[in-house]
Every structure is written in C-alpha cells, then in structure tokens.
OpenMM code with the backbone's topology and positions (N, CA, C; nanometers):
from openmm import Vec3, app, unit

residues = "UNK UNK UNK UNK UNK UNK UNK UNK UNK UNK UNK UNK UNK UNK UNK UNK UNK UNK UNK UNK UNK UNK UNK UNK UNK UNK UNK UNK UNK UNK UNK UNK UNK UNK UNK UNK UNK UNK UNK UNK UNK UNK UNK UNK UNK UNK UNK UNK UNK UNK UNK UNK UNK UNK UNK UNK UNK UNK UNK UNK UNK UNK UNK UNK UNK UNK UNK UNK UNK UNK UNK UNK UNK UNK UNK UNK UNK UNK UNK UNK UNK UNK UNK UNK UNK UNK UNK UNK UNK UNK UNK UNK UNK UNK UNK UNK UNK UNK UNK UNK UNK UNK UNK UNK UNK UNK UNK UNK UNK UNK UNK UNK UNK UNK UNK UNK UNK UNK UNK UNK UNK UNK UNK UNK UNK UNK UNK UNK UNK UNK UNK UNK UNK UNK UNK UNK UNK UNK UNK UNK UNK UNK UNK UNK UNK UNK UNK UNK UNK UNK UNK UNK UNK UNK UNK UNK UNK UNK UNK UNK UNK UNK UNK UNK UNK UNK UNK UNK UNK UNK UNK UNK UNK UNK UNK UNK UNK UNK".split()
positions = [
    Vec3(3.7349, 8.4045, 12.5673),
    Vec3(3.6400, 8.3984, 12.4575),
    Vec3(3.6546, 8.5270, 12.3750),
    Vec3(3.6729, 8.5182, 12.2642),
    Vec3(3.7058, 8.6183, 12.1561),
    Vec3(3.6146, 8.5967, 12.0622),
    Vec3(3.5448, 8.7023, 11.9974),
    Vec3(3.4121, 8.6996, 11.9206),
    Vec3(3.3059, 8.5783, 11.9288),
    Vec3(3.2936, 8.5974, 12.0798),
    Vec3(3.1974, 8.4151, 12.0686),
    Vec3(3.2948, 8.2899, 12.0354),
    Vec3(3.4252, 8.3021, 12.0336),
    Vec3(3.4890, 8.1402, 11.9748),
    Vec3(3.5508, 8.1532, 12.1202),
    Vec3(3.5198, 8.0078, 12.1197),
    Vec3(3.5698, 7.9414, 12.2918),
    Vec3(3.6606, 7.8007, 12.2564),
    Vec3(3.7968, 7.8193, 12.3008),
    Vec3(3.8850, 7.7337, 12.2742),
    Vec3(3.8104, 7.6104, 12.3091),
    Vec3(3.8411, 7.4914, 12.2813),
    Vec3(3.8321, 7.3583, 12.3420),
    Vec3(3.9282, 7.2350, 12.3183),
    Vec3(4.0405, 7.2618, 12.2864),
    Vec3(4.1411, 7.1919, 12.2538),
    Vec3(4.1522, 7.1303, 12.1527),
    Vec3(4.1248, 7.0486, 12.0743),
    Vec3(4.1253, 7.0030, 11.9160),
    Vec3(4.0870, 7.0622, 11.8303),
    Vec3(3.9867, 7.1806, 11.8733),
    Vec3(3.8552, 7.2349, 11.7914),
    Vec3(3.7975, 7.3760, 11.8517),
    Vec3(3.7316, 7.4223, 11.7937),
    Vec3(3.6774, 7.5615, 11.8509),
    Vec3(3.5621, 7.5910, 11.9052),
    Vec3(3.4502, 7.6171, 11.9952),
    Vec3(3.3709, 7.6736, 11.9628),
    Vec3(3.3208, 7.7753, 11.9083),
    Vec3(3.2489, 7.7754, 11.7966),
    Vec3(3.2616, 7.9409, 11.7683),
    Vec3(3.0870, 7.9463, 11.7517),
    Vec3(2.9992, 8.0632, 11.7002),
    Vec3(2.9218, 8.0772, 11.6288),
    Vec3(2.8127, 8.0189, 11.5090),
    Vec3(2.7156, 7.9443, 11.5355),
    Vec3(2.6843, 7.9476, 11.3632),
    Vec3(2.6650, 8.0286, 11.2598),
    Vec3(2.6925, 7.9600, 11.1519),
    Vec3(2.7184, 8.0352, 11.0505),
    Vec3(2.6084, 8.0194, 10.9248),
    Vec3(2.5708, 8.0503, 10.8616),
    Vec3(2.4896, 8.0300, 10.7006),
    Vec3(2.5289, 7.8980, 10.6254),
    Vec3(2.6288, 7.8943, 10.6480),
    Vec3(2.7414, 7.8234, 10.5251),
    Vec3(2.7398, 7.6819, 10.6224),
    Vec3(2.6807, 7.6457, 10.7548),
    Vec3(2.6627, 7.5341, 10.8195),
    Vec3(2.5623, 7.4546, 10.7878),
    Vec3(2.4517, 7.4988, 10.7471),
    Vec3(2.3447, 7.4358, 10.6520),
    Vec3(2.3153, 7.3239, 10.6192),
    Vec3(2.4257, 7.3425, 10.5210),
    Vec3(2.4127, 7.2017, 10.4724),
    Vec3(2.4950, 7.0878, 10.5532),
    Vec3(2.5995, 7.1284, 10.6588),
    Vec3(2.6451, 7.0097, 10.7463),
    Vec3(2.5266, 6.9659, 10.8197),
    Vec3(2.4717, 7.0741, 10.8904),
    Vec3(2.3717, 7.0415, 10.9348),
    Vec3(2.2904, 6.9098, 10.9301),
    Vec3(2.2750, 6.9580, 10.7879),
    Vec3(2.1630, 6.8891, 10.7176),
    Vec3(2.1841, 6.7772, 10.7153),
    Vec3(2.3029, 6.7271, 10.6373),
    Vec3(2.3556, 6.5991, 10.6647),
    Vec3(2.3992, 6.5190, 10.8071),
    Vec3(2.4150, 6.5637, 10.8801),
    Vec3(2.4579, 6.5134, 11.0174),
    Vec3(2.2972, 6.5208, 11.0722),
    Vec3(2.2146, 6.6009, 11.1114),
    Vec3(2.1397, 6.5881, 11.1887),
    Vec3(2.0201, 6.5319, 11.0974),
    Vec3(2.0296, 6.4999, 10.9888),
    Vec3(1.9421, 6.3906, 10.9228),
    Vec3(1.9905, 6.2524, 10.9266),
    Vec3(2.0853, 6.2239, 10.9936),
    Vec3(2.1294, 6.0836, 11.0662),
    Vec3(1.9943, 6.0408, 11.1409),
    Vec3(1.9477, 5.9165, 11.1538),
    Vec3(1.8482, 5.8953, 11.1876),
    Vec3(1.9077, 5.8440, 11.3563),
    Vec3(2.0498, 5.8359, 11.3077),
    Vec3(2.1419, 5.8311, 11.4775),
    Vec3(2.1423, 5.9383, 11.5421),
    Vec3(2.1642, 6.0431, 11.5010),
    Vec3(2.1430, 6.1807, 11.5737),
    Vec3(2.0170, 6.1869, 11.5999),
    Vec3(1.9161, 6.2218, 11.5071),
    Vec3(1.7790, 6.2794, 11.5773),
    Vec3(1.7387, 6.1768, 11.7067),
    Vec3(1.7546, 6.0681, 11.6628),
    Vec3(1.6897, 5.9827, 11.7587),
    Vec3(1.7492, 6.0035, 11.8945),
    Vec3(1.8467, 6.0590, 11.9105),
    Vec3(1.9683, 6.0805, 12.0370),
    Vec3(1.9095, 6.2345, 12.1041),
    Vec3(1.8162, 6.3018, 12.0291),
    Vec3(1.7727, 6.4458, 12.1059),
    Vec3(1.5789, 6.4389, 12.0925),
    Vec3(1.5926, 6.5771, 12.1616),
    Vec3(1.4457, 6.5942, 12.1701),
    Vec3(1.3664, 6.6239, 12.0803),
    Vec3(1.4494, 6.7093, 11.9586),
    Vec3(1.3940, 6.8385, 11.9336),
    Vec3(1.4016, 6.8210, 11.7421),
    Vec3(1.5206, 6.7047, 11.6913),
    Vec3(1.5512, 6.6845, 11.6073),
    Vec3(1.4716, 6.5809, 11.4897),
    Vec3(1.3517, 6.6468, 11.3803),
    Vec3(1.2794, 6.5290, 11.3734),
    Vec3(1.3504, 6.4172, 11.2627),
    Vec3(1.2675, 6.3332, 11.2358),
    Vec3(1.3545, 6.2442, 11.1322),
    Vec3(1.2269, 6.1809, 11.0736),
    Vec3(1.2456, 6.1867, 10.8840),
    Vec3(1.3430, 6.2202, 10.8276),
    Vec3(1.3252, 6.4129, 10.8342),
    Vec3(1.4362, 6.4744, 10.8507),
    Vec3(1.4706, 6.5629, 10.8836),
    Vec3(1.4433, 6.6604, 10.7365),
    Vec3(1.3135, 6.7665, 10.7852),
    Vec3(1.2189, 6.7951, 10.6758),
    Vec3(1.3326, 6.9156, 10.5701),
    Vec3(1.2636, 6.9496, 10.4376),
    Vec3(1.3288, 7.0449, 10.3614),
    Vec3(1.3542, 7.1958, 10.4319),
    Vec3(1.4479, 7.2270, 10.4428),
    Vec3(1.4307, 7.3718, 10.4727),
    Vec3(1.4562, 7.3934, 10.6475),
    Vec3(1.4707, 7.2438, 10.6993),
    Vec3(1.4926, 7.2463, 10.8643),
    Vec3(1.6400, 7.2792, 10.9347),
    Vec3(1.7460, 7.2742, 10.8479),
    Vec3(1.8158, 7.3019, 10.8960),
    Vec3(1.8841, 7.4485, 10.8653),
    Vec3(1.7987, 7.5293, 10.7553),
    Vec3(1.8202, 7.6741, 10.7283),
    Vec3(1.7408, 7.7458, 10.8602),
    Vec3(1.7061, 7.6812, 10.9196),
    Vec3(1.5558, 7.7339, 11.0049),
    Vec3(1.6416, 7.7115, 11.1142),
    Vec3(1.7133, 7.5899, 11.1558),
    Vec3(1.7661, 7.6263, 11.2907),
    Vec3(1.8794, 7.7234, 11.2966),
    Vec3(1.9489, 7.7530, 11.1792),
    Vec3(2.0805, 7.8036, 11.1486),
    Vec3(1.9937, 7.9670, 11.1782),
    Vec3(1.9554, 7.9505, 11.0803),
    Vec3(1.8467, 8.1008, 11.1268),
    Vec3(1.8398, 8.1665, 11.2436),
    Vec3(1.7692, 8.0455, 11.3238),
    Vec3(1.7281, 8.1082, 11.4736),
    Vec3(1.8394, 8.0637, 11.5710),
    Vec3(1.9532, 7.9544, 11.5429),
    Vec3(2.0870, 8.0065, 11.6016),
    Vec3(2.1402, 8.1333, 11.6133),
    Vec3(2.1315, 8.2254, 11.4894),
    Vec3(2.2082, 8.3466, 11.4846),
    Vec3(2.1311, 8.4242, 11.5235),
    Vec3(2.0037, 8.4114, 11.5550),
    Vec3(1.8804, 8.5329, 11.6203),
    Vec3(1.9556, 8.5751, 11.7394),
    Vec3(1.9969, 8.7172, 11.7664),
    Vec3(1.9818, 8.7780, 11.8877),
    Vec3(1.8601, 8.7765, 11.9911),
    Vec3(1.7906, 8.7410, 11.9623),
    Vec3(1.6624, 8.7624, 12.0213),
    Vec3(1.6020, 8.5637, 12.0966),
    Vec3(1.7245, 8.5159, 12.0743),
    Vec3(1.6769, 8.3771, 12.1002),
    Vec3(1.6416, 8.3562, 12.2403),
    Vec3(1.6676, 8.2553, 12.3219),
    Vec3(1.6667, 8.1919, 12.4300),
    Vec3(1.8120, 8.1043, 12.4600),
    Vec3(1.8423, 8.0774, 12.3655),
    Vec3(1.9603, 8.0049, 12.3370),
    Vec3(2.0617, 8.0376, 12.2596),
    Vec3(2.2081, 7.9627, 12.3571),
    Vec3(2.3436, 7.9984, 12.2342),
    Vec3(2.3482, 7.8872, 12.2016),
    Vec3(2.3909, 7.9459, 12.0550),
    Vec3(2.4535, 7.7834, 12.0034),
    Vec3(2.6205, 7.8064, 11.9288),
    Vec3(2.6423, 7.6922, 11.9295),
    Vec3(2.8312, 7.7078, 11.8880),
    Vec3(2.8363, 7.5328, 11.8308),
    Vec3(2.9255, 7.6153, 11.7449),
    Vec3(2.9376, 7.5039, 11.6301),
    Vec3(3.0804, 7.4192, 11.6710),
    Vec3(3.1267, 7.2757, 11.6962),
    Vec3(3.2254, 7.2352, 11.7356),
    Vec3(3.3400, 7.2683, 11.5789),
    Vec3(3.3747, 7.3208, 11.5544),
    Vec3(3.4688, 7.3629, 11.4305),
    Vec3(3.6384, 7.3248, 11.4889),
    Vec3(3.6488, 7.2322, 11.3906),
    Vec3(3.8049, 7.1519, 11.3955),
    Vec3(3.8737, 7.2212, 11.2690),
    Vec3(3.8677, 7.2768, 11.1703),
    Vec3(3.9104, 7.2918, 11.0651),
    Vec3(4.0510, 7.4029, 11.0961),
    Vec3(4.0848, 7.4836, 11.2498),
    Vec3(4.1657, 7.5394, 11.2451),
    Vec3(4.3093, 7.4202, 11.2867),
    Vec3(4.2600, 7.2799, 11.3059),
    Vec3(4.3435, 7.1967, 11.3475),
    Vec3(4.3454, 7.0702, 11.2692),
    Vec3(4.3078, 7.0713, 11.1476),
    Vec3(4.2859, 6.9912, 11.0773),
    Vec3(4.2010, 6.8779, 11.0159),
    Vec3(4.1075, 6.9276, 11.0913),
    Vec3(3.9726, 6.8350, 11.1113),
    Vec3(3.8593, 6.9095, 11.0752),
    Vec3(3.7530, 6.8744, 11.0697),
    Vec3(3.6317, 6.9418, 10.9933),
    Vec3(3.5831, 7.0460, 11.0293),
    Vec3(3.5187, 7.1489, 10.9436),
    Vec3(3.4803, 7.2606, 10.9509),
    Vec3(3.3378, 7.1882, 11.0986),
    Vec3(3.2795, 7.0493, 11.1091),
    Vec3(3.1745, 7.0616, 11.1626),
    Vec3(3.1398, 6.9500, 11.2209),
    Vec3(3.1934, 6.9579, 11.3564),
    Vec3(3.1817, 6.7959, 11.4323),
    Vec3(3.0880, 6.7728, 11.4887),
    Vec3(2.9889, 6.8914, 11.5537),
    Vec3(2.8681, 6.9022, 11.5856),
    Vec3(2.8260, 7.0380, 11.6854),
    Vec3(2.7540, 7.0214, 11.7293),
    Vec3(2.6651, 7.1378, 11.7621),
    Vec3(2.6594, 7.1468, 11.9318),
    Vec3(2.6611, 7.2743, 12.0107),
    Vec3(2.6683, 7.2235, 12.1378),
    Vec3(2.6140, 7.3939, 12.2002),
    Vec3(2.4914, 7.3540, 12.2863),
    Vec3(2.4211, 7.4714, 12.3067),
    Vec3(2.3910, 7.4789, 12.4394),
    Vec3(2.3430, 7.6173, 12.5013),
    Vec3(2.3053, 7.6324, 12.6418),
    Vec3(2.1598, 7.7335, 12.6403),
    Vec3(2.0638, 7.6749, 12.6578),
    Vec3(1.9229, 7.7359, 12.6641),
    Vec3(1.9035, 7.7930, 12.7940),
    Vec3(1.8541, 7.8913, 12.7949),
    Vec3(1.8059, 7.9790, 12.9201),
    Vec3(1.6789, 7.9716, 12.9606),
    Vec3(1.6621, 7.9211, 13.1244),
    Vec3(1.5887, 7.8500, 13.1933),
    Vec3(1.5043, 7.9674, 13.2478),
    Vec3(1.4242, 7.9901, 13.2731),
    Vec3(1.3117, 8.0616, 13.3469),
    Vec3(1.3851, 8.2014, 13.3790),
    Vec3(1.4232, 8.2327, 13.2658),
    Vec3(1.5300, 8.3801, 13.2454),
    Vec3(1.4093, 8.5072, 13.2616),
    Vec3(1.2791, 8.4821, 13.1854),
    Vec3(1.2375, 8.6008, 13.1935),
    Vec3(1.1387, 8.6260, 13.3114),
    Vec3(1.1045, 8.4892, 13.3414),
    Vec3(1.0060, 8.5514, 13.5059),
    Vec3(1.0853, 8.5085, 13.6336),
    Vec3(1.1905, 8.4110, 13.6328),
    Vec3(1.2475, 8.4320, 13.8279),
    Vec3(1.4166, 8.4751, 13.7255),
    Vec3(1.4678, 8.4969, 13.6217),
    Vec3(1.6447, 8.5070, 13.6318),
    Vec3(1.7410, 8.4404, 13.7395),
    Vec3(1.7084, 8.2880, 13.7439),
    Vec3(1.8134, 8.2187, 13.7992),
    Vec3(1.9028, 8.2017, 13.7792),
    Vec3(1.9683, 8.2496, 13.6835),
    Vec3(2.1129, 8.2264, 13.5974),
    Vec3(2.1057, 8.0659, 13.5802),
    Vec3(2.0336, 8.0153, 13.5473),
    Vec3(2.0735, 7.8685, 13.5067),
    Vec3(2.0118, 7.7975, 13.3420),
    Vec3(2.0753, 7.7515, 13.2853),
    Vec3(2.0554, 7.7110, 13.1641),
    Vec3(2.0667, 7.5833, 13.1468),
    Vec3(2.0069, 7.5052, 13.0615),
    Vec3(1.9920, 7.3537, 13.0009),
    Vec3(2.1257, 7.3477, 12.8979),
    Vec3(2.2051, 7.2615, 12.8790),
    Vec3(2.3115, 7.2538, 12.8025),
    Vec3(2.2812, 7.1166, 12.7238),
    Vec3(2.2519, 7.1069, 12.5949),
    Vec3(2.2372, 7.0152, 12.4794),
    Vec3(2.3657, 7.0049, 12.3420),
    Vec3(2.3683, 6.8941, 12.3400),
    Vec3(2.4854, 6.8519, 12.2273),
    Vec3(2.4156, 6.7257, 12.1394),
    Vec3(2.5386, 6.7360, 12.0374),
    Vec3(2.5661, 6.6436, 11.9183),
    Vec3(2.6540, 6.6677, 11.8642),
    Vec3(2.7249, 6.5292, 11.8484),
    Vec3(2.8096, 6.4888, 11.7654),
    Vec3(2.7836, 6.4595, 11.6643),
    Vec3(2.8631, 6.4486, 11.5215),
    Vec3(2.8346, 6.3900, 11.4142),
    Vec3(2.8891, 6.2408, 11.4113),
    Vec3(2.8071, 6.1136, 11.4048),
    Vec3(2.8548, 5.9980, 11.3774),
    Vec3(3.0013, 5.9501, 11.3587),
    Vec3(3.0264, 6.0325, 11.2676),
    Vec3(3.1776, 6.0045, 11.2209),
    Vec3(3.2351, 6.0066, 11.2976),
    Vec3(3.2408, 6.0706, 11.4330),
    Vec3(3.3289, 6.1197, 11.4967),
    Vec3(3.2793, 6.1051, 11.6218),
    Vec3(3.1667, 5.9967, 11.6667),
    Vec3(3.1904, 5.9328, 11.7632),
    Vec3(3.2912, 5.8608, 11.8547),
    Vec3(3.2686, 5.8582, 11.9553),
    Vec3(3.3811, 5.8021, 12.0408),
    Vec3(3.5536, 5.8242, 12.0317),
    Vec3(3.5221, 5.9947, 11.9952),
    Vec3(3.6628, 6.0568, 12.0235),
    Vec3(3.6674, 6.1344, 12.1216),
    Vec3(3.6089, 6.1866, 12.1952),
    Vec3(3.6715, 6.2949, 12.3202),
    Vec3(3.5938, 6.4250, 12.2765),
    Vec3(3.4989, 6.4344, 12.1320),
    Vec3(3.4745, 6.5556, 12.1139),
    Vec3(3.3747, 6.6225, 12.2072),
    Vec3(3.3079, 6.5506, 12.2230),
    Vec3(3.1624, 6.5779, 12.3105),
    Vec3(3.2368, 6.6122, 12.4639),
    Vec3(3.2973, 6.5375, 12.4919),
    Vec3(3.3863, 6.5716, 12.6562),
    Vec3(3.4296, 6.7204, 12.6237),
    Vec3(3.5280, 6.7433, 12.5458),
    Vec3(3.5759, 6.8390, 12.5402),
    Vec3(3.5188, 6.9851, 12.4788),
    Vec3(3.4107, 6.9653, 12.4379),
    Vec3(3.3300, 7.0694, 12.4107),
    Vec3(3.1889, 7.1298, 12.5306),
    Vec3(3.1945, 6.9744, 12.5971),
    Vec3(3.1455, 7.0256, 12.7043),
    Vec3(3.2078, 7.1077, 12.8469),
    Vec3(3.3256, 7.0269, 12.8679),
    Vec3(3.4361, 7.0927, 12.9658),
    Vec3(3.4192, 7.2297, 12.9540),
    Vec3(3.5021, 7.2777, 12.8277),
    Vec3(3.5065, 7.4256, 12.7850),
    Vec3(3.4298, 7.4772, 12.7803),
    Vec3(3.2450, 7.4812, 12.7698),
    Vec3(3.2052, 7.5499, 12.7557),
    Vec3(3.1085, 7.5816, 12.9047),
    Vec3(3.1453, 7.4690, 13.0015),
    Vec3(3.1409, 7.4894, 13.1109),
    Vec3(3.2352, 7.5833, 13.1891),
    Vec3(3.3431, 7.5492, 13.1268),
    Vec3(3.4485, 7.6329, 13.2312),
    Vec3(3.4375, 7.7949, 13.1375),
    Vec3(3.4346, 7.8361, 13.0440),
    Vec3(3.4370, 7.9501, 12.9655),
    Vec3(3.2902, 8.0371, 13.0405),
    Vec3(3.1917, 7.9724, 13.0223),
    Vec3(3.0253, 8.0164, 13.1068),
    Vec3(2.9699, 8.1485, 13.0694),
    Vec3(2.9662, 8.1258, 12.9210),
    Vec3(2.9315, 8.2515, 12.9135),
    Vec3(2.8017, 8.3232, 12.8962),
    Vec3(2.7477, 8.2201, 13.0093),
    Vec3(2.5826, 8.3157, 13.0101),
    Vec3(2.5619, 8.3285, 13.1612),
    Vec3(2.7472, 8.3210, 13.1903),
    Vec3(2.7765, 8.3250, 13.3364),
    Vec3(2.6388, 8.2670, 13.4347),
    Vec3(2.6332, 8.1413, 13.4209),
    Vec3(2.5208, 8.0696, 13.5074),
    Vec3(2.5417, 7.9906, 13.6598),
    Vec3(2.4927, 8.0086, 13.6993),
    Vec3(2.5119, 7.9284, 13.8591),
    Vec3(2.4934, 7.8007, 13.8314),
    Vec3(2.3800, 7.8028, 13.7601),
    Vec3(2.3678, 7.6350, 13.7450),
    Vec3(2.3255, 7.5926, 13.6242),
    Vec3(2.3792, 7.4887, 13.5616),
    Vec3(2.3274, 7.3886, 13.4439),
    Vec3(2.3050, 7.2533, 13.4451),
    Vec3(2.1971, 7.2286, 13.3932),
    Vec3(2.1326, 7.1624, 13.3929),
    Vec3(2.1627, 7.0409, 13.2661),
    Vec3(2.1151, 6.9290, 13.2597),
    Vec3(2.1322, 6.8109, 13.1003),
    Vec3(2.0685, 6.6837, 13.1420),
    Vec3(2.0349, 6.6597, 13.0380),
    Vec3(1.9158, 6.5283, 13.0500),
    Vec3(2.0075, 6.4356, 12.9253),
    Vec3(1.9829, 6.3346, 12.9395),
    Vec3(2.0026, 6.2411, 12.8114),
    Vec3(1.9566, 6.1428, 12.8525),
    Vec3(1.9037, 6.0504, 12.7122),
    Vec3(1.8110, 5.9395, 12.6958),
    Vec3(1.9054, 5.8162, 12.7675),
    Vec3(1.7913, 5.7524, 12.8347),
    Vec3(1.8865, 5.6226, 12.9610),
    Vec3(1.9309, 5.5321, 12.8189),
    Vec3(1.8773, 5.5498, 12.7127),
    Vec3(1.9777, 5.4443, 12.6389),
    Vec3(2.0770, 5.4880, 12.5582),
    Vec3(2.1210, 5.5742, 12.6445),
    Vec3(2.2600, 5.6720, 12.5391),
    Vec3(2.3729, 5.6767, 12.6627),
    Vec3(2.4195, 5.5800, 12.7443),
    Vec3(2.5245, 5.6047, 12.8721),
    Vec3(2.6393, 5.6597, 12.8497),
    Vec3(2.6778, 5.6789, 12.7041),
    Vec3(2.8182, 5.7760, 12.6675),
    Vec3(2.7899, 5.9288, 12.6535),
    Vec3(2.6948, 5.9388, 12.6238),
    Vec3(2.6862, 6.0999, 12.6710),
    Vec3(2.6388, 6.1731, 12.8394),
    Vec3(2.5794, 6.0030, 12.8895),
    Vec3(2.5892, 6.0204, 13.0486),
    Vec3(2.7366, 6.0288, 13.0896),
    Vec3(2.8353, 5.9624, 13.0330),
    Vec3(2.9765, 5.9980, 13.0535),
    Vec3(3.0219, 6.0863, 13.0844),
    Vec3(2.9809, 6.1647, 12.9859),
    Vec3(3.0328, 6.3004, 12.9359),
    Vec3(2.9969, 6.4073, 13.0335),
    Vec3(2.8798, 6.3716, 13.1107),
    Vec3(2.8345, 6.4911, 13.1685),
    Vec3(2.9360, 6.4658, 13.2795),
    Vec3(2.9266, 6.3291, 13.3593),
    Vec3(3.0067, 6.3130, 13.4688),
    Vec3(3.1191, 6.3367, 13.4528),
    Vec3(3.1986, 6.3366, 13.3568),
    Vec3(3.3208, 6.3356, 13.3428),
    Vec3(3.3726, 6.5114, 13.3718),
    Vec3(3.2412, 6.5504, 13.3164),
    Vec3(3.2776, 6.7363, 13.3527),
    Vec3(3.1955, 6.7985, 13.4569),
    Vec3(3.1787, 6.6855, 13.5627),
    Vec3(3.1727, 6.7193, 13.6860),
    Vec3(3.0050, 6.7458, 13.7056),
    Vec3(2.9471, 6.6749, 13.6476),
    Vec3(2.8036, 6.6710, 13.6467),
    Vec3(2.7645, 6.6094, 13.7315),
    Vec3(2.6609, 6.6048, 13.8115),
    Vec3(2.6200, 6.5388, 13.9127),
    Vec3(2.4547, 6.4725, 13.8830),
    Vec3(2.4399, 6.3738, 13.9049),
    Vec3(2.3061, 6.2640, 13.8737),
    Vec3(2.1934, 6.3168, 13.9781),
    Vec3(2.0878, 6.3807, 13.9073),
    Vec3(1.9547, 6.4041, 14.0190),
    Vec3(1.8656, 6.3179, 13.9836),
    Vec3(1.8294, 6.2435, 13.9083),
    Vec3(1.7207, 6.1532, 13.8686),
    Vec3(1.6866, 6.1099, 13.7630),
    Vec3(1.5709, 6.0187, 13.7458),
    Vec3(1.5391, 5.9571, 13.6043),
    Vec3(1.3936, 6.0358, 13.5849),
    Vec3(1.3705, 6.0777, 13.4860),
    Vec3(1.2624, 6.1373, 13.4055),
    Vec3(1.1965, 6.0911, 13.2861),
    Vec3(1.1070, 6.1658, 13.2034),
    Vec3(1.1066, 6.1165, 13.0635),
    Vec3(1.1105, 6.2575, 12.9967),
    Vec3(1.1326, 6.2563, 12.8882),
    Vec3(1.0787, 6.3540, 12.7573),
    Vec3(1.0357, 6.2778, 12.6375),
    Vec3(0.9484, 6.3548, 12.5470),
    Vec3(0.9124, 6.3254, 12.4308),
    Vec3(0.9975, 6.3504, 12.2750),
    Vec3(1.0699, 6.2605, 12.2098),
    Vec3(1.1662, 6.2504, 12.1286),
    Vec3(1.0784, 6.2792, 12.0001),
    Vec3(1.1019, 6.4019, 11.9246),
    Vec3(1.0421, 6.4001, 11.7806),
    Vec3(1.0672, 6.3108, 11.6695),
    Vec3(1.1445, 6.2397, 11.6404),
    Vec3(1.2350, 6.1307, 11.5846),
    Vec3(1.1236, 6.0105, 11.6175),
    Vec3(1.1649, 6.0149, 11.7404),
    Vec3(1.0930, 5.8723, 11.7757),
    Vec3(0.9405, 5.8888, 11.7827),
    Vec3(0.8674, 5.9834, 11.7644),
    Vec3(0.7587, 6.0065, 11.7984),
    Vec3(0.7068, 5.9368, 11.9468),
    Vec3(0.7761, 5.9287, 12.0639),
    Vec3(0.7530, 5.8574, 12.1659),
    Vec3(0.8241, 5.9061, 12.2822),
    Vec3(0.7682, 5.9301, 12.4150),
    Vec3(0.8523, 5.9701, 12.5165),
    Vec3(0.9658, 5.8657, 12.5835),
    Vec3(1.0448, 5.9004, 12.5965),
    Vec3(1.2143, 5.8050, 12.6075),
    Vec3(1.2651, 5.8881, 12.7695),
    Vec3(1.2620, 5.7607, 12.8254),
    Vec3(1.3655, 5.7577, 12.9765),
    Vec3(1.4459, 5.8415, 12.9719),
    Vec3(1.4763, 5.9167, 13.0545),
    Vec3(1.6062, 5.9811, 13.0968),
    Vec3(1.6818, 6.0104, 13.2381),
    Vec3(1.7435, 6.0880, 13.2192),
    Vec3(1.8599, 6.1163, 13.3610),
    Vec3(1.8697, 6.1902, 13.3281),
    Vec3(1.8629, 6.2718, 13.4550),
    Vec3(1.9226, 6.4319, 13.4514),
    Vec3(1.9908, 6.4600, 13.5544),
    Vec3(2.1102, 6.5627, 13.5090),
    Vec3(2.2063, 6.6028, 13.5699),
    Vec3(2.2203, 6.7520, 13.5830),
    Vec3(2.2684, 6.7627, 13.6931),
    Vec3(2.3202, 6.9046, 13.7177),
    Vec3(2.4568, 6.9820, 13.7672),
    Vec3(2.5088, 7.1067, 13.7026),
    Vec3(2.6576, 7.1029, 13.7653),
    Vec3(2.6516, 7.2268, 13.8368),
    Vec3(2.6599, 7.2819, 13.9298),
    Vec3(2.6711, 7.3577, 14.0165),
    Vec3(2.8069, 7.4609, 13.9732),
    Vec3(2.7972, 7.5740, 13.9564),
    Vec3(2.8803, 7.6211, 13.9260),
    Vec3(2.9506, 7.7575, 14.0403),
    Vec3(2.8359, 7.8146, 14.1222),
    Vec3(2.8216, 7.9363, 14.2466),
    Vec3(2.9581, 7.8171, 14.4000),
] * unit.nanometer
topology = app.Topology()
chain = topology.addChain("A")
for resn in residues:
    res = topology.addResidue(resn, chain)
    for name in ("N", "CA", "C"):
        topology.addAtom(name, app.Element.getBySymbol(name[0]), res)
C-alpha cells in the first residue's frame, strides 16, 4: 500500500477525493444502490454526497473509505466505494472492523466487488483480527462475495435501511484474520 492506494487487480483502491462528488452523487442516488445499504437515503438529498466525501477524508473519522478507481486501466475513474468502520475501537480496541461496499450499477456482475474485497482484506490496513459484514437476505451476490473471500456465515439479523425506510433481513459474516 503506497499513499493509501491498495492494488486490486483491474482497479485501485485509493482515497477519496473532492472531485468524487459528483460520481457519488450519481451512483449512490440509484434508487438500486441506496436500497442495497443501510446508511444511503433515497432520493439522495442536495449536498449528501459533498458531506460523505467530506467526512471520508476526515482524519478524525471512525472509518476508511477507498474509492474502487479503474481509470489507471482503462475503466472509470469510479466503480464504487468500499470501506472498513472501526468496531468498539475506543472502549475494548479489538482490532476488528465492519467492512461495507458498493458498486455502481453499470458495473454489476463483473468481479469488481470480489476483487475489491479480497484486496482489501488481504492488504488490512487497520491491521484487524477480525471483520465483520452484513448484507440484506435479498441481495445473495454480495453474500457471494463475502464467501468467496473467505467469509464465514454467523447468522440472520435485521437492520434498518434509510432508503427503504424499513428494517430488512440480513446475514452476517465474519472473516477471521489472527
């Protein structure tokens, strides 16, 4: 890993940037995306995606975030977004973090999401013992994804989807990394 950019084979992880904004904006105002996370509302308000770009680049966050960037291989500056939140860091420091993604539509059902997850598992750079991922029981291709990079199935849960205004089934997984 060199300035925060973490190889992943088609594409990079690197950093967000200012100038992501407006991909943002457009991709995660997909009413397919928000509805696919927790946190993403829809329709996806003025000024919401300067605000996450914002507190992406905060030092002071809870979370990294890294932008899937293809543009050094010929493909888009912005395939989607792929982050690792830090879990009960400031009162027990378990080294373990929640890992959340998105793809942009377009570019569904190519390998991006696998491969941005792989790498940023194997790279680990909030060096964690363990991570953690949930996704909605009616999304089984990003349940793929986790298994495929060695994720392991602990159970079904719920969370509350801002999009949907409604709490939505899930599965959660965990990958052991110690």
């Amino acid at each position: 890993m060199v300035d925060g950019v973490i190889p992943a084979g088609r594409f990079v992880l690197r950093p967000v940037r200012k100038s992501d904004a407006g991909l943002f904006a457009m991709y995660a105002g997909d009413r397919r995306v928000a509805e696919a996370t927790r946190s993403i509302p829809h329709p996806l308000p003025p000024g919401a995606a300067e605000n996450f770009v914002t507190r992406a680049m905060s030092p002071k966050g809870t979370e990294d975030v890294w932008v899937l960037d293809g543009s050094t291989h010929g493909l888009a500056e912005v395939l989607g977004v792929i982050s690792l939140k830090r879990m009960d860091e400031e009162k027990f420091n378990r080294d373990q973090s929640e890992i959340g993604y998105w793809v942009a539509p377009a570019f569904w059902n190519t390998g991006f999401a696998s491969e941005a997850v792989r790498a940023l598992v194997t790279a680990n750079p909030q060096k964690n013992r363990t991570i953690f991922a949930e996704v909605f029981q009616d999304n089984p291709g990003s349940a793929r994804v986790l298994t495929n990079a060695g994720f392991q199935y602990l159970g079904d849960a719920e969370t509350f989807s801002v999009a949907r205004n409604s709490r939505v089934p899930t599965w959660t997984y965990i990958r052991k990394l110690d």
